[in-house]
MMTF fields as JSON, N, C-alpha, C and O atoms, coordinates in Angstrom:
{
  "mmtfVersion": "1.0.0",
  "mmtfProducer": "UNKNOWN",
  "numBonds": 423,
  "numAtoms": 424,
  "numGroups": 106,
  "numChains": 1,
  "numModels": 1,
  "chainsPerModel": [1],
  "groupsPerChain": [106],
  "chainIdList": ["A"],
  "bondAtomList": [4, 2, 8, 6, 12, 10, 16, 14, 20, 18, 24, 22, 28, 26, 32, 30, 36, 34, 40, 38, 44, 42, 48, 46, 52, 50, 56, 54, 60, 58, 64, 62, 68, 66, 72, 70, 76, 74, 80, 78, 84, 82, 88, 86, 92, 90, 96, 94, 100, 98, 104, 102, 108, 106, 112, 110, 116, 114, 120, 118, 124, 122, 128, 126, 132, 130, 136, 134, 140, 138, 144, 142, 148, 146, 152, 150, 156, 154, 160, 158, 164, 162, 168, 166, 172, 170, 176, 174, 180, 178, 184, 182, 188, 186, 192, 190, 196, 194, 200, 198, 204, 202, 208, 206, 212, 210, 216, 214, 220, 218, 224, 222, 228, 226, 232, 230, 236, 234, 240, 238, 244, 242, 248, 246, 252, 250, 256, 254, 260, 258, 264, 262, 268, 266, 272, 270, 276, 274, 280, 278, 284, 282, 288, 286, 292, 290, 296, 294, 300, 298, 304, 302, 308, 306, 312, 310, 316, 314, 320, 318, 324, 322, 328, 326, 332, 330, 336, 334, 340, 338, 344, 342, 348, 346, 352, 350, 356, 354, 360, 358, 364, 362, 368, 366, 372, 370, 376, 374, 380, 378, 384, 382, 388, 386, 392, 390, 396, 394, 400, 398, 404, 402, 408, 406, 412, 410, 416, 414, 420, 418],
  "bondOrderList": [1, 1, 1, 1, 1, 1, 1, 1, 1, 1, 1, 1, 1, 1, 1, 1, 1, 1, 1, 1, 1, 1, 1, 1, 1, 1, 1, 1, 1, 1, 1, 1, 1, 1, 1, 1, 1, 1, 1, 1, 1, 1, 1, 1, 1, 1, 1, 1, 1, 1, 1, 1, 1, 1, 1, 1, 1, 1, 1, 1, 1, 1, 1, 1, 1, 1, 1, 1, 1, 1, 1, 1, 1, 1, 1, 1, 1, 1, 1, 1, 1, 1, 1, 1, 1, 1, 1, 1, 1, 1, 1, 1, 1, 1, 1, 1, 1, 1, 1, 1, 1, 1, 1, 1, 1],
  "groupList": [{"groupName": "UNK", "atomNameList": ["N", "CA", "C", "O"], "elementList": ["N", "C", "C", "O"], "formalChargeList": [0, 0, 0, 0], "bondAtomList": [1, 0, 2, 1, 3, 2], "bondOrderList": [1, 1, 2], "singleLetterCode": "X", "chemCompType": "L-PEPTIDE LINKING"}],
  "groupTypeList": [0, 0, 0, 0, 0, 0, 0, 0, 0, 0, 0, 0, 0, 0, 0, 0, 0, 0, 0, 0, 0, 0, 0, 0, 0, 0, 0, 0, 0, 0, 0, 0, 0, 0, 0, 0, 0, 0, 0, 0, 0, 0, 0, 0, 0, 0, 0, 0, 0, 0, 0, 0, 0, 0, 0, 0, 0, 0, 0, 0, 0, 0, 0, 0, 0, 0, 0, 0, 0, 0, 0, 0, 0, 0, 0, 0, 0, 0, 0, 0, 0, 0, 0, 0, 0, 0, 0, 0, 0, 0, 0, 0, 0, 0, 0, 0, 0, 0, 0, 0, 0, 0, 0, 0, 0, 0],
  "groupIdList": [1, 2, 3, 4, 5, 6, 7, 8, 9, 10, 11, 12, 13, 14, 15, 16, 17, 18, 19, 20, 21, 22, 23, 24, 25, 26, 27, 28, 29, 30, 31, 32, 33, 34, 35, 36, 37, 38, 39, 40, 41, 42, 43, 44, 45, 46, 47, 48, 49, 50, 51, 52, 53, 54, 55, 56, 57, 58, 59, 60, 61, 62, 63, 64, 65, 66, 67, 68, 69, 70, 71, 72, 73, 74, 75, 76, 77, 78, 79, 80, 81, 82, 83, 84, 85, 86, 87, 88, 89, 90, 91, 92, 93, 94, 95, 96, 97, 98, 99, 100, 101, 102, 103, 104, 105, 106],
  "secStructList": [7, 7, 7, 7, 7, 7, 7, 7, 7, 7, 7, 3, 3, 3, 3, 7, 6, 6, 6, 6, 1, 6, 6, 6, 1, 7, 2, 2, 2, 2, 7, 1, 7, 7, 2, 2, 2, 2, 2, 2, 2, 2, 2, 2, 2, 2, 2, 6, 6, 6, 7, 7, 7, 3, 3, 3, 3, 7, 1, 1, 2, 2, 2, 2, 2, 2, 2, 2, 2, 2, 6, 6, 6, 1, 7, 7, 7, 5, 3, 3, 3, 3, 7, 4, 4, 4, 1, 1, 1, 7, 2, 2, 2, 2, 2, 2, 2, 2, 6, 6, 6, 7, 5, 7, 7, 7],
  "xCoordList": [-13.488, -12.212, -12.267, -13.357, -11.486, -11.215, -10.902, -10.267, -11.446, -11.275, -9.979, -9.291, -9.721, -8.21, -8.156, -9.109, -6.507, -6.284, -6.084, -4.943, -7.121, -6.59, -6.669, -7.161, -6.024, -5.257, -3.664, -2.822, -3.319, -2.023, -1.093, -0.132, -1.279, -0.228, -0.73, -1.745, 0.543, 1.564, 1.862, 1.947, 2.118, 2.613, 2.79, 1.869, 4.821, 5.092, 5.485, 6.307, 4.562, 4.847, 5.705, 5.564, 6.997, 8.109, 8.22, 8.618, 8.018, 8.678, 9.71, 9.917, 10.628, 11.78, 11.742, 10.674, 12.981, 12.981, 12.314, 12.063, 11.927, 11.254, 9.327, 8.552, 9.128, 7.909, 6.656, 5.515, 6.854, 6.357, 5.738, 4.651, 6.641, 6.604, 5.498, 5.166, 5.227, 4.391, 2.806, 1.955, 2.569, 1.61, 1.723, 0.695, 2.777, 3.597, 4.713, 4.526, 5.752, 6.863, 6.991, 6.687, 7.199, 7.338, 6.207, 6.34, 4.663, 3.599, 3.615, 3.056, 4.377, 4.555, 5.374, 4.951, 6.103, 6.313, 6.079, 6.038, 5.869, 5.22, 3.855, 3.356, 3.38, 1.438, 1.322, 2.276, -0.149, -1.002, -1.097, -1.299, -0.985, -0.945, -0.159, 0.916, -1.015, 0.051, 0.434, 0.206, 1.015, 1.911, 0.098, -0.091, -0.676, -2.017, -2.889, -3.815, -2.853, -3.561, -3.502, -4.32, -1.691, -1.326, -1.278, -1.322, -1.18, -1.47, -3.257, -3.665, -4.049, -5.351, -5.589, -6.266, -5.034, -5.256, -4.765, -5.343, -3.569, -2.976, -3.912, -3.957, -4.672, -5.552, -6.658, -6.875, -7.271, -8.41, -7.996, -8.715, -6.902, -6.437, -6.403, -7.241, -5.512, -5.541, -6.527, -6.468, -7.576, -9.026, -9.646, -10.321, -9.4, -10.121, -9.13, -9.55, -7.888, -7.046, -6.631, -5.901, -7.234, -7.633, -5.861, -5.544, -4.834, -3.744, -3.885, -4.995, -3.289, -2.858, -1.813, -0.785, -2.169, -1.178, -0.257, -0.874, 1.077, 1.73, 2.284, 3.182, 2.386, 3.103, 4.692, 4.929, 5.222, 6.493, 6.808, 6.629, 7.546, 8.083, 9.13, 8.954, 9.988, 11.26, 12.158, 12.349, 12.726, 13.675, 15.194, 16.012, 15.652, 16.659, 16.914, 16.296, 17.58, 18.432, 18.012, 17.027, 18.987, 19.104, 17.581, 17.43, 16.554, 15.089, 14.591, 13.803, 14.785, 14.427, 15.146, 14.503, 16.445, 16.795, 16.136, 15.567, 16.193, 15.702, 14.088, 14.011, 13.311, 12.35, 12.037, 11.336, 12.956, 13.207, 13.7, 13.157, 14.628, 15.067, 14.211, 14.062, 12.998, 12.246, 11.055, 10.36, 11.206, 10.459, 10.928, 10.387, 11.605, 12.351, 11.338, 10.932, 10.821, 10.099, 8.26, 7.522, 8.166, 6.602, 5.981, 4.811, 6.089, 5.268, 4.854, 3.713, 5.697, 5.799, 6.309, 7.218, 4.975, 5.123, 6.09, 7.003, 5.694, 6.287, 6.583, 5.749, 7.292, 7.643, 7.816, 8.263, 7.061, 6.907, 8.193, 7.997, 9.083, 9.762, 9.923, 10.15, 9.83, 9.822, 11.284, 11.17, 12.028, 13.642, 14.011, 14.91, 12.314, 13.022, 14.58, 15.196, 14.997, 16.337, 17.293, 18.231, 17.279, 18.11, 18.106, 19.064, 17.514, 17.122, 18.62, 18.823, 19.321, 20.637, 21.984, 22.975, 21.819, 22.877, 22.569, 22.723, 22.259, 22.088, 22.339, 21.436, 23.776, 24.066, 23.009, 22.067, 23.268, 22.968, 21.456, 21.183, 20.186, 19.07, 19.144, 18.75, 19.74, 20.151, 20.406, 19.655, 21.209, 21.867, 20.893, 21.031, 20.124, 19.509, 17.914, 17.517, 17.335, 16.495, 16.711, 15.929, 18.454, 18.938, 19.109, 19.062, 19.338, 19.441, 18.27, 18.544, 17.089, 15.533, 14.865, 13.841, 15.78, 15.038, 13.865, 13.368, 13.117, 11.367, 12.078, 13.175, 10.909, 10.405, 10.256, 9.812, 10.685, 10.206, 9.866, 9.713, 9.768, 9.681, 10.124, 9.689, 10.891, 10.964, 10.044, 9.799],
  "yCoordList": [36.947, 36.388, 36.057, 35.584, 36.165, 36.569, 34.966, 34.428, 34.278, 33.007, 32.077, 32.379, 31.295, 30.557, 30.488, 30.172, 30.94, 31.126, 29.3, 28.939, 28.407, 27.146, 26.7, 25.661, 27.825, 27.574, 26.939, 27.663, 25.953, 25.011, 25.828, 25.265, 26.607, 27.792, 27.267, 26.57, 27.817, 27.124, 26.115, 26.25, 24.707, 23.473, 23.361, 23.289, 23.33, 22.84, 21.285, 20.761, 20.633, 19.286, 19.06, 19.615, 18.117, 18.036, 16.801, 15.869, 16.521, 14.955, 15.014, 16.086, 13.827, 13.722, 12.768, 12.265, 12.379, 11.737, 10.653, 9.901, 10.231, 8.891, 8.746, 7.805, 9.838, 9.546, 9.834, 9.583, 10.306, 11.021, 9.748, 9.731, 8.554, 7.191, 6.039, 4.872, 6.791, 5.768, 5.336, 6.181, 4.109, 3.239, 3.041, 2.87, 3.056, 2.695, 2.124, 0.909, 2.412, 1.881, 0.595, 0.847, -0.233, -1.685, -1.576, -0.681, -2.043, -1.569, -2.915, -2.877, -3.976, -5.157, -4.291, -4.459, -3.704, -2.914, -1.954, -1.811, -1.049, 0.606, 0.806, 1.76, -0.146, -0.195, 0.146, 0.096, 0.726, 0.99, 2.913, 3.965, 2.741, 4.589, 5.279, 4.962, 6.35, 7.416, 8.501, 8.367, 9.535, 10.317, 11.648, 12.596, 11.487, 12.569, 11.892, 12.595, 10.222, 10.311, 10.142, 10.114, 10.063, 10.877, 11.954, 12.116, 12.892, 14.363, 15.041, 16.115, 13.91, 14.518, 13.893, 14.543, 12.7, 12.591, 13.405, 13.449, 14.189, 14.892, 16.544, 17.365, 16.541, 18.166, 17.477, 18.047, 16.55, 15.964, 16.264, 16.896, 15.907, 15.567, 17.171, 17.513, 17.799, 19.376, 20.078, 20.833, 20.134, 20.778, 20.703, 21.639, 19.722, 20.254, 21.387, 22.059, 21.356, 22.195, 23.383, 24.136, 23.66, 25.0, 25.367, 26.376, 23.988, 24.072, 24.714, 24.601, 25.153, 25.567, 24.482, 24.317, 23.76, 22.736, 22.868, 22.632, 23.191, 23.693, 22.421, 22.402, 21.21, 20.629, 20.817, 21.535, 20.098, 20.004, 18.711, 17.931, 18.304, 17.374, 17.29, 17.544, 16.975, 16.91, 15.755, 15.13, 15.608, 14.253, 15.201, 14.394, 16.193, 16.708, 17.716, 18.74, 17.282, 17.972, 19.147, 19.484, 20.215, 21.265, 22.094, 23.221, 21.486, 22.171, 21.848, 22.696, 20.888, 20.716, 21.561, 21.956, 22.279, 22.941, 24.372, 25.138, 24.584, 26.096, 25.929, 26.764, 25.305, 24.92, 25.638, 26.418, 24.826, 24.907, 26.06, 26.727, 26.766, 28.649, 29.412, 30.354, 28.948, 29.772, 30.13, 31.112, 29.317, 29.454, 30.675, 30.898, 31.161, 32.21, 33.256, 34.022, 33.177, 34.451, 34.515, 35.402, 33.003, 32.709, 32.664, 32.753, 32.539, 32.437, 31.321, 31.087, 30.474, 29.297, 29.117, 29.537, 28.146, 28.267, 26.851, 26.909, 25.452, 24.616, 23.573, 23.282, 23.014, 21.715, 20.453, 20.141, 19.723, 18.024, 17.524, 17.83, 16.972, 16.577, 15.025, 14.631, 14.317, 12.313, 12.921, 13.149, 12.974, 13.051, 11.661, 11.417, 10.84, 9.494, 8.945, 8.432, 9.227, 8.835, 9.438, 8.754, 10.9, 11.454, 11.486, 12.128, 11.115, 10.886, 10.41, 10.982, 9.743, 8.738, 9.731, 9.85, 10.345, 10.845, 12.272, 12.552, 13.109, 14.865, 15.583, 15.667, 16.143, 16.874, 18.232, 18.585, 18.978, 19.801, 20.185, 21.385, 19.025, 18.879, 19.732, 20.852, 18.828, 19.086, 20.465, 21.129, 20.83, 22.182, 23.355, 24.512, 23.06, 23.717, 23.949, 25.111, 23.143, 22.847, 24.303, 25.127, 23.937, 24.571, 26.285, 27.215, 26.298, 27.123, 28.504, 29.586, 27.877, 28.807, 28.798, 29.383, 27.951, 27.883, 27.782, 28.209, 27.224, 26.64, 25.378, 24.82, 25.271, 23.593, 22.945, 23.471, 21.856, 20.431, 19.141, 19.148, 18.188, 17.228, 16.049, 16.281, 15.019, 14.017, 13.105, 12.103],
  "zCoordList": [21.266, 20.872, 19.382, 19.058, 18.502, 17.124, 17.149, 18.056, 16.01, 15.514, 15.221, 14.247, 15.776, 15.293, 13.679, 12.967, 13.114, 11.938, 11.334, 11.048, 11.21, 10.954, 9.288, 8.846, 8.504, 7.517, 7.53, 8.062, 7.112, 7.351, 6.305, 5.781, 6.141, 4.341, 3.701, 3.688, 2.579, 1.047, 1.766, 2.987, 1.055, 1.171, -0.137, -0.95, -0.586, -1.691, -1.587, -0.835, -2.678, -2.913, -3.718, -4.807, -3.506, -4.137, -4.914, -4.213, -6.018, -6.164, -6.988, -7.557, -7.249, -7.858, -8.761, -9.106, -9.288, -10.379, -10.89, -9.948, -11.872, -12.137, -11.419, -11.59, -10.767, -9.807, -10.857, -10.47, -12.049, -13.043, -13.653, -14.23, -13.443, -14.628, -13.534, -13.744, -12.588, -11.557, -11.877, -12.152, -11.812, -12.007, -13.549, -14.204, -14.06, -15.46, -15.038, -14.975, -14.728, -13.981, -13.208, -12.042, -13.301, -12.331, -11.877, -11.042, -11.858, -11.262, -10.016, -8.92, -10.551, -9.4, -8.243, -7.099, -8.348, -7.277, -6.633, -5.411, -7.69, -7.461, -7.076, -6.48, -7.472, -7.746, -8.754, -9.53, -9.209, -10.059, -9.612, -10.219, -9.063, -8.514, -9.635, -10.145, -9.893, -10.902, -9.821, -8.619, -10.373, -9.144, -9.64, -8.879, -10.583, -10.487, -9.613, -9.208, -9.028, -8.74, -6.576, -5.657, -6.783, -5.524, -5.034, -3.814, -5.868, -5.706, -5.769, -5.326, -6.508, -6.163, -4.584, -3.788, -4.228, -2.817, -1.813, -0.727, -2.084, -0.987, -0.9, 0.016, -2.48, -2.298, -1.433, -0.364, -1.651, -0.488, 0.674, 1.449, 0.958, 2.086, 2.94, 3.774, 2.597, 2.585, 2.721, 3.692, 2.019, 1.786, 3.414, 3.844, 4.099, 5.462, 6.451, 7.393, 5.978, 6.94, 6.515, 7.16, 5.041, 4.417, 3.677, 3.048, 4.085, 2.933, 1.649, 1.129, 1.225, -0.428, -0.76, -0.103, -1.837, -2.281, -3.565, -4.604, -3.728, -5.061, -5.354, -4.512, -6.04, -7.09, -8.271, -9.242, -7.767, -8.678, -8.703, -7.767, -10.356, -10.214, -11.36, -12.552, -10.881, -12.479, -12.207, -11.164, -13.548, -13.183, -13.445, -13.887, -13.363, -13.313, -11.608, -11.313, -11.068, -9.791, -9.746, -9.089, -10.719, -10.652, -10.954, -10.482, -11.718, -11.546, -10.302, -9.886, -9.545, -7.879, -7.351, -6.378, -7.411, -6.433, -7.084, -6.307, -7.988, -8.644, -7.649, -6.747, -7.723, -7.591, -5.627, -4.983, -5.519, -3.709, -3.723, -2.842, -4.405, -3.862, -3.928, -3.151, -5.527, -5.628, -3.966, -3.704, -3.476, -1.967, -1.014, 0.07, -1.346, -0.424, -0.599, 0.274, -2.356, -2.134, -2.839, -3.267, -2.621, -3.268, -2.42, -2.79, -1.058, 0.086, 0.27, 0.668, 0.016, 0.446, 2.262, 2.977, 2.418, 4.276, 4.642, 5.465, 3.815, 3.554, 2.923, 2.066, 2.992, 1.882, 2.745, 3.849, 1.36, 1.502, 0.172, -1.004, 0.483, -0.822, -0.567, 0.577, -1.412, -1.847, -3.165, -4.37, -2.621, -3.43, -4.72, -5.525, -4.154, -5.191, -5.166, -4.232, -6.495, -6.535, -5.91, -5.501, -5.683, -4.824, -3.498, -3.067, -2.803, -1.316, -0.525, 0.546, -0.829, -0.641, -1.067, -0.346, -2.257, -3.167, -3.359, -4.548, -2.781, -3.382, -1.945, -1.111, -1.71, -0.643, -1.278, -0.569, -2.725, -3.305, -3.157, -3.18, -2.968, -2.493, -1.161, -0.835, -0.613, 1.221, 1.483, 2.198, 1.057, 1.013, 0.49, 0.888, -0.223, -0.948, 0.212, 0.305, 0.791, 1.666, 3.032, 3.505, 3.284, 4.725, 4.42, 5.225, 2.849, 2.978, 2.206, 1.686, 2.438, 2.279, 3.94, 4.293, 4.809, 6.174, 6.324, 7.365, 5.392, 5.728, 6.496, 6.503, 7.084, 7.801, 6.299, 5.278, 6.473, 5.348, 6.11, 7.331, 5.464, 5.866, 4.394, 3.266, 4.653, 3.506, 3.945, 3.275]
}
């Protein structure tokens, strides 16, 4: 019997606006965490389930959605997006998500 394939894909990591300014930003609230040193935790994290981890982050909308179409044809298996500020307010996010038909998760 031929070995289980337990590579997890592409996993594009999404962040949004302002996440760039973290463990600088209100650190009484935010922490001390920078968003490099959340993303070197999420490649740890990955590395046992043989993930590929891609990174993005912008504080403008429209490079998150460019960002997210570009998935249709990078081989991207799926997406993690933290929308930050848009999470509440971006049908255009939303829309943009439904219509590359990967699985995500916020």
């Amino acid at each position: 019997m031929a070995p289980k394939n337990t590579s997890a894909g592409n996993i594009l990591i999404i962040h949004g606006p302002n996440l760039n300014l973290l463990g600088v930003r209100e650190p009484e609230i935010y922490g001390g965490m920078t968003l490099q040193d959340i993303n070197r935790n999420l490649v740890e994290l990955a590395e046992s389930t043989g993930a590929k981890l891609n990174f993005f982050q912008s504080n403008a909308e429209s490079a998150l959605i460019d960002r997210i179409q570009q998935t249709m044809s990078d081989g991207t298996d799926f997406i993690i997006i933290n929308p930050a500020a848009y999470t509440h307010t971006s049908i255009a996010l939303r829309d943009a998500l439904a219509a590359v038909k990967l699985p995500f998760i916020e």
